[in-house]
Steps between C-alpha positions, in 0.01 A plus 500: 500500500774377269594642112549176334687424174218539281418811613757686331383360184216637525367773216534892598250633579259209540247434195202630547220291642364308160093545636370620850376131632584158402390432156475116518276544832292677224488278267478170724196716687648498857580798738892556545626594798795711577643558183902477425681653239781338291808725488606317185231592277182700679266162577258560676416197733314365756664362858550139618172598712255470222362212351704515206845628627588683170791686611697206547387334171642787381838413616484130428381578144783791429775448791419902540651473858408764671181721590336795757237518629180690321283602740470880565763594798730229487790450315678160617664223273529157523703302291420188350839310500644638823159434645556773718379895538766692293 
């Protein structure tokens, strides 16, 4: 695991998580599954392994770059630019 750039740019502490599941899952009717968190702004959003991949339209709507993982126990992030674990 790196710490890219974008890391340290990063808001302190992190926002806090905008819903508890994906909210366009919700509205679109679908199940999400494994939820990410934007460290930008507090999305909540589903992962590439849903039907709808929300997470990432996220990013490619708001060039947030970087999220962690949601689910209960873990607490990895992935960033979108790098396209690596971070």
């Amino acid at each position: 695991m790196s710490e890219c750039a974008h890391v340290a740019d990063l808001p302190r502490p992190e926002p806090v998580p905008l819903g508890k599941t994906c909210p366009e899952c919700l509205e679109a009717g679908t199940h999400p599954v494994q939820l990410r968190l934007c460290l930008t702004c507090g999305h909540v959003g589903c992962c590439d392994s849903s039907p709808l991949q929300h997470a990432t339209g996220h990013y490619r709507a708001t060039g947030h770059p970087v999220m962690r993982s949601f689910e209960p126990g873990e607490s990895w992030r992935w960033c979108f630019e790098d396209g690596s674990i971070v």
